[in-house]
Each structure stands twice: as C-alpha cells, then as structure tokens.
N, C-alpha and C positions, 0 to 999 in steps of 0.2 A: 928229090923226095926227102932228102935229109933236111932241108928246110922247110919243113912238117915237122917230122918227127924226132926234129931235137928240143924247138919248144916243149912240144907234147911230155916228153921225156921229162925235163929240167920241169916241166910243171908240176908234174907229179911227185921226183924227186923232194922238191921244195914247200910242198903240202904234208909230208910226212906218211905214217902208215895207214892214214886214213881215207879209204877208197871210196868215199858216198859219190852220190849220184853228182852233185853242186861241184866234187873235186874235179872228178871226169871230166865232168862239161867245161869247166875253168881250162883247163888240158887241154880241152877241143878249140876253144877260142885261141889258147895262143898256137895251136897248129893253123888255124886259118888268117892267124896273122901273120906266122911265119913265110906259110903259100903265095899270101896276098902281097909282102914286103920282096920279093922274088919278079915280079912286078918291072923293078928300079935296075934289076941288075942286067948285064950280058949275060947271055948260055956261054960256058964253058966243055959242059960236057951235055950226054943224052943227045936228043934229038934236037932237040930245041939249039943244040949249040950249032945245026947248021944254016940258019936263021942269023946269027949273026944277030947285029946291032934292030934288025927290024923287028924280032923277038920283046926289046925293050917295050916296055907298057902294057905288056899284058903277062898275067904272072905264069908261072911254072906250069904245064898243066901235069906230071907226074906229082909235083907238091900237091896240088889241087886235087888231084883224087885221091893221095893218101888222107888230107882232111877230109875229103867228102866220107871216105873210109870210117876214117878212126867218128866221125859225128854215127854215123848208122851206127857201128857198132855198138858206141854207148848208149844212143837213144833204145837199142834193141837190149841192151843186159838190164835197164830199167822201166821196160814199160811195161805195162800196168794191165 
C-alpha cells in the first residue's frame, strides 16, 4: 500500500500549498504509477508475499485499491 501512497504523498508535498483539483489528480497519477511499478517487484510482505516469485507481473493488489481509493475520493471532492 505504501507504494501508492508515498508518491501520492511526495506529490503533493512537492506541489506546495496549493490543493486544486489538476494537483490532486497529478497525486492520483503518481499513486497509480507507484501501484502499477509494484508490478516488477517480489511480495515480501501481506498476502501477496505468499505467492512468491508467481505474484511477479501483476501489480500489488492492496497498492491498487489504495489508488483506486485515493482517484474516487478526489474525483468525489471535485465534482460538479
């Protein structure tokens, strides 16, 4: 999950105090890059790490639903 929500994090950090909607979403992208680059690696921990080496090529799925997360949220503080 932390590779979600440390991009997320450092994105925002790195935007400054300015929360508009275009920053969020920049945020939201690098959480599902973060997700999607999780991907490449072995499980070490969670469930995923009982999977082992077959787990490889498909990404985190707890990363994946914290991006799935953190997108609804934002799409829901800005819509219209």
């Amino acid at each position: 999950m932390l590779d979600a929500l440390d991009p997320f994090v450092r994105s925002l950090i790195n935007s400054g105090a300015n929360a508009s909607r275009d920053v969020l979403l920049k945020a939201v992208e690098a959480a599902e890059k973060g997700a999607e680059a999780t991907a490449t690696l072995r499980p070490r921990v969670g469930r995923s790490s009982y999977l082992g080496d077959r787990a490889i090529g498909h990404p985190d799925p707890g990363a994946m639903a914290i991006a799935i997360w953190l997108r609804a949220v934002c799409e829901a503080l800005f819509a219209s």
